[in-house]
VEXKE-383186 format. One record per residue (C-alpha): x, y, z; residue number from 1. Coordinates in steps of 0.2 Angstrom, whole numbers, padded with zeros to 4 digits. Layout:
! residues N
REC     px     py     pz  tido
REC      X      Y      Z   NUM
...
END
This chain:
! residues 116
REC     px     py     pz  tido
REC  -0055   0911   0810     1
REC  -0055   0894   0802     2
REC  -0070   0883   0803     3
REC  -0067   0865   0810     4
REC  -0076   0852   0797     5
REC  -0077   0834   0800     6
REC  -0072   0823   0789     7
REC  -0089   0818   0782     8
REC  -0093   0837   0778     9
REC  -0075   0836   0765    10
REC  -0082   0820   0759    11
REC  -0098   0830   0755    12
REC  -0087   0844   0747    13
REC  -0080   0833   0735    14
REC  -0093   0823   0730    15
REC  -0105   0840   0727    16
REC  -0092   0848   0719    17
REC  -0086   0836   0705    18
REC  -0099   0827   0704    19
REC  -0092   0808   0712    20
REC  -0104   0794   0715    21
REC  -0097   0783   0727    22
REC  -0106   0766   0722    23
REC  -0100   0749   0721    24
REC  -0100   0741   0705    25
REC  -0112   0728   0712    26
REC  -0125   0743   0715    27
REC  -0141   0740   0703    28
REC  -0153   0755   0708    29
REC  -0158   0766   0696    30
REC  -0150   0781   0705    31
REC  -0133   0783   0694    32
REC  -0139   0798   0686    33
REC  -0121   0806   0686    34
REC  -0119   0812   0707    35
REC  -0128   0824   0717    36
REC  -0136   0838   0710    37
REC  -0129   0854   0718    38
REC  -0149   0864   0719    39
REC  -0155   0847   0730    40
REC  -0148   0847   0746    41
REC  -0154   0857   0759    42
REC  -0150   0875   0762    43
REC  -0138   0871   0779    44
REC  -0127   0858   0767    45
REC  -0126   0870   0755    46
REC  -0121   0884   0765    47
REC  -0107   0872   0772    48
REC  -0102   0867   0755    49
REC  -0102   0883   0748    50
REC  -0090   0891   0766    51
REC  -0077   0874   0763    52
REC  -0078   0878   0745    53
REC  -0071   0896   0747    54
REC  -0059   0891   0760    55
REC  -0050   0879   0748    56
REC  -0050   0890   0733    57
REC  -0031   0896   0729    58
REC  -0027   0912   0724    59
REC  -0016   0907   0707    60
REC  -0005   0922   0710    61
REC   0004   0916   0727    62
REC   0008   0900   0721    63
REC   0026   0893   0716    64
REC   0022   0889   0701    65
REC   0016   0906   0697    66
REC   0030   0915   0703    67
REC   0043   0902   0692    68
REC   0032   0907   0675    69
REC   0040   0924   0679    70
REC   0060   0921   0683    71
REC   0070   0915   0671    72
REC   0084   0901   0675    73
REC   0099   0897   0667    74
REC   0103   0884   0657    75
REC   0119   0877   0661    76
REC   0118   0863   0647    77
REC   0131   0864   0631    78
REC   0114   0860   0620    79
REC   0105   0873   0625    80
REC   0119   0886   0625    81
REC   0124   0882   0607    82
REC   0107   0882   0604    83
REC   0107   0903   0607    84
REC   0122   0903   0600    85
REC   0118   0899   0584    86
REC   0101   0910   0586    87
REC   0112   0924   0588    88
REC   0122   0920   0574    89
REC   0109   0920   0563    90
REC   0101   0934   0568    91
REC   0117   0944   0564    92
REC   0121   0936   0547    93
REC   0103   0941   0541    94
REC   0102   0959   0550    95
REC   0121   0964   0546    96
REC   0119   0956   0527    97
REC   0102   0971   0526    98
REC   0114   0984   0533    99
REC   0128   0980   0520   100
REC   0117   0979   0504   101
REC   0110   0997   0511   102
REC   0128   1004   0512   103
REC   0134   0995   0496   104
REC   0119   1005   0488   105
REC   0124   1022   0499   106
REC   0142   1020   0497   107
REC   0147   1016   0478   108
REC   0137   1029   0468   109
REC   0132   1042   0484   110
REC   0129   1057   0469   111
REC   0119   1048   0460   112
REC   0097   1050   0461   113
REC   0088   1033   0462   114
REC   0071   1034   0451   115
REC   0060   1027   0463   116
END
Protein backbone atom coordinates (compact mmCIF):
# COMPACT_ATOMS: atom_id res chain seq x y z
CA UNK A 1 0.00 0.00 0.00
CA UNK A 2 1.56 3.32 -1.18
CA UNK A 3 1.90 6.24 1.19
CA UNK A 4 0.33 9.65 0.06
CA UNK A 5 3.28 12.47 0.74
CA UNK A 6 2.61 15.95 0.16
CA UNK A 7 4.53 17.93 -1.78
CA UNK A 8 6.56 19.53 0.96
CA UNK A 9 7.46 16.00 2.41
CA UNK A 10 9.37 15.22 -1.48
CA UNK A 11 10.81 18.69 -1.20
CA UNK A 12 12.35 17.57 2.24
CA UNK A 13 13.48 14.16 0.47
CA UNK A 14 15.55 15.96 -1.80
CA UNK A 15 17.01 18.34 -0.04
CA UNK A 16 17.97 15.69 2.97
CA UNK A 17 19.23 13.49 0.65
CA UNK A 18 21.59 15.38 -1.64
CA UNK A 19 22.33 17.75 0.44
CA UNK A 20 20.51 21.11 -1.61
CA UNK A 21 20.24 24.47 0.06
CA UNK A 22 17.55 26.43 -1.28
CA UNK A 23 18.83 30.09 -0.62
CA UNK A 24 18.87 33.03 -2.67
CA UNK A 25 21.90 34.50 -3.61
CA UNK A 26 21.03 37.70 -1.70
CA UNK A 27 20.91 35.35 1.68
CA UNK A 28 23.80 36.72 4.10
CA UNK A 29 23.45 34.34 7.24
CA UNK A 30 25.99 32.36 8.25
CA UNK A 31 24.00 29.19 7.84
CA UNK A 32 25.53 27.90 4.34
CA UNK A 33 27.26 25.29 5.92
CA UNK A 34 26.64 22.69 2.84
CA UNK A 35 22.50 21.59 3.60
CA UNK A 36 20.77 19.84 6.16
CA UNK A 37 22.61 17.51 8.22
CA UNK A 38 20.67 14.13 7.85
CA UNK A 39 21.25 13.07 12.20
CA UNK A 40 19.43 16.82 13.00
CA UNK A 41 15.99 16.61 12.19
CA UNK A 42 13.68 14.96 14.31
CA UNK A 43 12.88 11.43 14.56
CA UNK A 44 9.22 11.71 12.78
CA UNK A 45 11.09 13.46 9.47
CA UNK A 46 13.33 11.19 9.50
CA UNK A 47 11.23 8.25 9.68
CA UNK A 48 9.46 9.84 6.67
CA UNK A 49 12.45 10.57 4.82
CA UNK A 50 13.87 7.33 5.22
CA UNK A 51 9.97 5.32 4.05
CA UNK A 52 10.03 7.92 0.70
CA UNK A 53 13.48 7.21 0.29
CA UNK A 54 12.84 3.30 -0.05
CA UNK A 55 9.91 3.88 -1.95
CA UNK A 56 11.92 5.65 -4.75
CA UNK A 57 14.84 3.37 -4.84
CA UNK A 58 14.98 1.32 -8.31
CA UNK A 59 15.81 -2.03 -8.44
CA UNK A 60 18.71 -1.75 -11.44
CA UNK A 61 17.72 -5.13 -12.56
CA UNK A 62 14.14 -4.37 -14.04
CA UNK A 63 15.18 -1.45 -15.75
CA UNK A 64 15.29 -1.08 -19.74
CA UNK A 65 18.55 -0.08 -19.71
CA UNK A 66 19.51 -3.25 -18.01
CA UNK A 67 17.72 -5.51 -19.99
CA UNK A 68 19.50 -3.84 -23.37
CA UNK A 69 23.16 -4.37 -21.78
CA UNK A 70 22.11 -8.02 -22.26
CA UNK A 71 20.70 -8.28 -26.13
CA UNK A 72 22.55 -7.83 -28.62
CA UNK A 73 21.22 -5.70 -31.84
CA UNK A 74 22.14 -5.77 -35.31
CA UNK A 75 23.97 -3.48 -37.10
CA UNK A 76 22.64 -2.91 -40.29
CA UNK A 77 25.38 -0.18 -41.25
CA UNK A 78 27.90 -1.21 -44.38
CA UNK A 79 30.82 0.34 -41.71
CA UNK A 80 30.27 -1.72 -39.10
CA UNK A 81 29.65 -4.78 -41.09
CA UNK A 82 32.91 -4.43 -43.05
CA UNK A 83 34.23 -3.66 -39.88
CA UNK A 84 33.66 -7.58 -38.71
CA UNK A 85 34.49 -8.54 -41.83
CA UNK A 86 37.83 -7.56 -41.84
CA UNK A 87 38.16 -8.93 -37.97
CA UNK A 88 37.28 -12.19 -39.31
CA UNK A 89 39.69 -12.00 -42.00
CA UNK A 90 42.34 -11.30 -39.91
CA UNK A 91 41.59 -13.68 -37.43
CA UNK A 92 41.92 -16.45 -40.20
CA UNK A 93 45.13 -15.17 -42.05
CA UNK A 94 46.96 -15.24 -38.55
CA UNK A 95 45.20 -18.70 -37.12
CA UNK A 96 45.39 -20.58 -40.65
CA UNK A 97 49.15 -19.13 -41.40
CA UNK A 98 49.87 -21.18 -37.45
CA UNK A 99 48.25 -24.30 -38.77
CA UNK A 100 50.09 -24.29 -42.12
CA UNK A 101 53.70 -23.69 -40.68
CA UNK A 102 52.67 -26.67 -38.35
CA UNK A 103 51.89 -28.99 -41.36
CA UNK A 104 54.60 -27.68 -43.56
CA UNK A 105 56.92 -28.97 -40.52
CA UNK A 106 54.56 -32.45 -40.21
CA UNK A 107 54.32 -32.94 -43.77
CA UNK A 108 57.79 -32.35 -45.58
CA UNK A 109 60.09 -34.56 -43.35
CA UNK A 110 57.13 -36.78 -41.33
CA UNK A 111 60.24 -39.55 -40.59
CA UNK A 112 62.47 -37.43 -39.29
CA UNK A 113 63.18 -36.83 -35.11
CA UNK A 114 63.28 -33.02 -34.14
CA UNK A 115 65.98 -32.36 -31.34
CA UNK A 116 63.98 -30.46 -29.04
Amino acid sequence: MATKYTLLSWFLVIIVQYDIVLASKSCNCSCNSGGIDFDDLDPVTQEKVNNISKELKVDTRNTSSHTRTLVSVSDPRPSAQAAGYIGILILTIVFGSLVLLDLTRVCVKPETKYMD
